[in-house]
C-alpha positions as CSV (number, residue, x, y, z in Angstrom):
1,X,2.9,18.2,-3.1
2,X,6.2,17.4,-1.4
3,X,7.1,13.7,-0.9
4,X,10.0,11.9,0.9
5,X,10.9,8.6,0.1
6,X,13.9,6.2,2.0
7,X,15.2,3.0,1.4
8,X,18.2,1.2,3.0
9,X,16.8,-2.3,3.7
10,X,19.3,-4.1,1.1
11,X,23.3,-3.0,-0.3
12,X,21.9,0.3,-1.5
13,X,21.1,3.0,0.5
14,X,18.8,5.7,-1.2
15,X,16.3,9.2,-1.2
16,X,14.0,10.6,-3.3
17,X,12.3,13.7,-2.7
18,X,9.1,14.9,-5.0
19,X,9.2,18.6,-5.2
20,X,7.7,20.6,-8.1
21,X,6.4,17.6,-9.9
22,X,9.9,16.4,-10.6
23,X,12.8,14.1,-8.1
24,X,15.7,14.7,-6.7
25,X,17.9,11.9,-5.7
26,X,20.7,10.5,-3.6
27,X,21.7,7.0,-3.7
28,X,24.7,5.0,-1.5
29,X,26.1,1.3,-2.5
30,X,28.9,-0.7,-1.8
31,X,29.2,1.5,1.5
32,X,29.8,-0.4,4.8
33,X,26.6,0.4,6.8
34,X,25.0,2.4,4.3
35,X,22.1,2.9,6.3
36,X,23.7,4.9,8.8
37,X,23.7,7.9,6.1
38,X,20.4,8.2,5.5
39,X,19.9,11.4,7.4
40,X,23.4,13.1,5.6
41,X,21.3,12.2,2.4
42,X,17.7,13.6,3.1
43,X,20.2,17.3,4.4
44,X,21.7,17.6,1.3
45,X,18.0,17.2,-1.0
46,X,16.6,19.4,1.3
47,X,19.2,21.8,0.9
48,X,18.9,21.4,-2.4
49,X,15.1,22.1,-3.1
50,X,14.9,25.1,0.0
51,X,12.5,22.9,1.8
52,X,12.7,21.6,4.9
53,X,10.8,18.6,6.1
54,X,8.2,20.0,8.1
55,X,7.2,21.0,4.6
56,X,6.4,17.4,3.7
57,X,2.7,16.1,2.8
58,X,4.1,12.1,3.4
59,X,6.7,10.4,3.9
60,X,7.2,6.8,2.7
61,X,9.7,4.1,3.2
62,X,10.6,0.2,2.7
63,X,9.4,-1.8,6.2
64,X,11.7,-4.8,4.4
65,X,12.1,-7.7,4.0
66,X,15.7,-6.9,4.3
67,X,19.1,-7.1,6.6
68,X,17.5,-6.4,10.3
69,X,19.8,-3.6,11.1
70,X,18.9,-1.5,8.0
71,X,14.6,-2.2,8.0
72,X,15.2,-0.9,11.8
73,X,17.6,2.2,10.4
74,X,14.7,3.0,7.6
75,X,12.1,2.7,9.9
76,X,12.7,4.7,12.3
77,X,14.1,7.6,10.3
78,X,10.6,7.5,8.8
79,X,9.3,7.4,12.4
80,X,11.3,10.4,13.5
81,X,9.8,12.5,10.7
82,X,6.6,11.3,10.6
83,X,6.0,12.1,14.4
84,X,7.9,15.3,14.6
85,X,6.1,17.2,11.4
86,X,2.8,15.5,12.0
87,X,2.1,13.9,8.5
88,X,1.5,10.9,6.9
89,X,3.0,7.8,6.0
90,X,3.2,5.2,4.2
91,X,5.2,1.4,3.7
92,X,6.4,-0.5,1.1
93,X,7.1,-4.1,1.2
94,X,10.7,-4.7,-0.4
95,X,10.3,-7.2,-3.0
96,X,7.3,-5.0,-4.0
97,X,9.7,-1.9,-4.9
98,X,11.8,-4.4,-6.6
99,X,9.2,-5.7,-8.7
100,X,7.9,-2.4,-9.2
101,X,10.9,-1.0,-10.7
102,X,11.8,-4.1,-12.1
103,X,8.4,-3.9,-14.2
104,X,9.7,-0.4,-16.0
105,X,13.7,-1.4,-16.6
106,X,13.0,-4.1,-18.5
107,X,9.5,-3.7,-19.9
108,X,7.5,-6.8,-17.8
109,X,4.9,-7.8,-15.9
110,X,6.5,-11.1,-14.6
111,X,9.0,-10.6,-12.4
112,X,10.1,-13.3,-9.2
113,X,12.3,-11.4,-6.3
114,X,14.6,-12.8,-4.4
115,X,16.8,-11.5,-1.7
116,X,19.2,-13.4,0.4
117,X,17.8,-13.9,3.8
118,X,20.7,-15.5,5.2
119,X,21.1,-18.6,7.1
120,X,20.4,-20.8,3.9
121,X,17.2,-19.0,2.7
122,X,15.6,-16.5,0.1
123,X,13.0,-13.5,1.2
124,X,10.9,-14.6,-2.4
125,X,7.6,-13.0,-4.0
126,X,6.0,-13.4,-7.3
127,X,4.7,-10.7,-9.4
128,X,2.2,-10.2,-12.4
129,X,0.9,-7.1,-13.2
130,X,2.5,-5.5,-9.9
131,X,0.5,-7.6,-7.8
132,X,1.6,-10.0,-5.7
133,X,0.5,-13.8,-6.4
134,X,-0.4,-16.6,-4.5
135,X,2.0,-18.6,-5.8
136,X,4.4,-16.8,-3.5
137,X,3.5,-18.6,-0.2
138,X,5.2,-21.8,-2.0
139,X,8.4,-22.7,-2.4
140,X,10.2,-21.6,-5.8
141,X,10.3,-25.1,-7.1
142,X,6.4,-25.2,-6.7
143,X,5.5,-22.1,-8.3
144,X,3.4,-23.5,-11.1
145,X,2.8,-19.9,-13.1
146,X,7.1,-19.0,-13.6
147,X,8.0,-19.8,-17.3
148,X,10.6,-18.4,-19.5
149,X,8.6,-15.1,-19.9
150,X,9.8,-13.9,-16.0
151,X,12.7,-11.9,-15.0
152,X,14.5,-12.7,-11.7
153,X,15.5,-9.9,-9.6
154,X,17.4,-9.4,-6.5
155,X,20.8,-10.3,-4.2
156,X,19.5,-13.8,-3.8
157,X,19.7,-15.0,-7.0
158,X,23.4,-14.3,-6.8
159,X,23.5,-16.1,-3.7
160,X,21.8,-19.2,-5.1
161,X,22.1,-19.1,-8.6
162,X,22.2,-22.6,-9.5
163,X,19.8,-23.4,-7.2
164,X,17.1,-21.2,-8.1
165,X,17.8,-21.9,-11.8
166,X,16.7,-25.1,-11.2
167,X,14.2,-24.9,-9.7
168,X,12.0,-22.1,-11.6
169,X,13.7,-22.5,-14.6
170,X,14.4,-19.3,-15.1
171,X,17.8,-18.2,-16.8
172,X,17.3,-14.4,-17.6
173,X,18.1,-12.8,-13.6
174,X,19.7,-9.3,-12.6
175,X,21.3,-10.2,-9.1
176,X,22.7,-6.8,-9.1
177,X,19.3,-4.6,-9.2
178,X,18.4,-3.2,-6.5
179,X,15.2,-0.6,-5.0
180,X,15.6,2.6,-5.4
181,X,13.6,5.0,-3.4
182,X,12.7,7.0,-6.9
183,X,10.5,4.0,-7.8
184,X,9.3,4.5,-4.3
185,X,7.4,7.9,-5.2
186,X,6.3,6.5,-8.9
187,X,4.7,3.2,-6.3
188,X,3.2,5.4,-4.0
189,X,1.6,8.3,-6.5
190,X,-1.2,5.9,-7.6
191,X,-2.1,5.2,-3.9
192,X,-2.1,8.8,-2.6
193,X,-4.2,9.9,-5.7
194,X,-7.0,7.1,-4.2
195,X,-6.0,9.0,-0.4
196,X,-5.5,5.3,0.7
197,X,-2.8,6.5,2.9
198,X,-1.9,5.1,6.6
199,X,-2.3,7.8,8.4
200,X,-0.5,6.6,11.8
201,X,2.3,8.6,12.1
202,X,4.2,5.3,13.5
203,X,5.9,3.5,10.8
204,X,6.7,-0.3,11.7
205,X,8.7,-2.8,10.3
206,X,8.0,-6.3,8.4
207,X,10.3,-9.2,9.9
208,X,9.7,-12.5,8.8
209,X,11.4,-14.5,10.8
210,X,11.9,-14.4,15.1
211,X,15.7,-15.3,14.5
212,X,18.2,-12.5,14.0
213,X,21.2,-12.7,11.5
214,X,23.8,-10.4,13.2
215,X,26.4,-8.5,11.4
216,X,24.5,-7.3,8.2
């Protein structure tokens, strides 16, 4: 089974392909529009496995939350593929990779995302067990299950350290991690074994909110 992942919705820009039961991987940060080589990085791991992406079973990518110029970059590369070789795909929320791999760095299954949405506000999700809680459609000072057992993760915590300190209490974050398109294949394995794939061959974005932040 031969599996492309993509993911340049945040700082990092990255690809995984799943050839011969093992990953090979390309990742881009701290690279102005990082996005913009997605394509130079699915060449050079198809060059590298002798495949060529017509020889894909699905494709899968992040739909965001993220900076509006890069969900729209990811998305549509998936699009391109997708419709041209006729197969499958499938979306990931953001904060859901993010939790996902945050879940096997550091051993938990409490983990609270945050990424910096701009304009004075947080893209934030609540996870136990991989699974997203309710407790996520409130604000992070009314989350009533965080406790010193959870692991922030993601850019906003950087951004608003203090304040999101205070308000969940929580003092052990890693601003700095970021999805990675590897976890991608590990997050989509247990879905594809079940066959509940979207099989629509038009991958679409998540935006969750009607104002655009320009310049990211």
């Amino acid at each position: 089974m031969n599996i492309l992942a993509i993911d340049s919705c945040t700082e990092v820009c990255s690809v995984s392909l799943y050839y011969k039961d093992c990953k090979i991987n390309r990742l881009l940060k701290n690279t102005n529009k990082s996005s913009g080589f997605i394509l130079a990085l699915c060449d050079e791991i198809f060059k590298q496995s002798g495949i060529s992406s017509s020889q894909l079973d699905y494709i899968l990518y992040t739909k965001g939350p993220g900076a509006f110029t890069k969900v729209r970059m990811c998305v549509a590369v998936a699009q391109s593929i997708a419709f041209v070789n006729n197969i499958p795909s499938m979306g990931f929320s953001t904060l859901e990779l993010l939790s996902f791999g945050a879940t096997k760095k550091f051993n938990t299954d409490k983990i609270a995302v945050a990424l910096d949405a701009r304009m004075g506000e947080i893209y934030w999700g609540v996870y136990q067990n991989n699974k997203l809680t309710n407790e996520s459609l409130r604000s992070p000072d009314k989350v009533n299950v965080l406790n010193k057992d959870f692991i922030g993760v993601g850019n906003g915590w950087e951004a608003y350290t203090k304040e999101l300190i205070d308000k969940t209490k929580i003092n052990n974050y890693y601003a700095n991690f970021y999805p990675k398109a590897e976890d991608l294949i590990d997050l989509s394995l247990s879905y594809i074994k079940k066959d509940d794939v979207v099989n629509n061959n038009l991958p679409l974005p998540t935006y969750l909110r009607d104002n655009i932040v320009q310049n990211n």
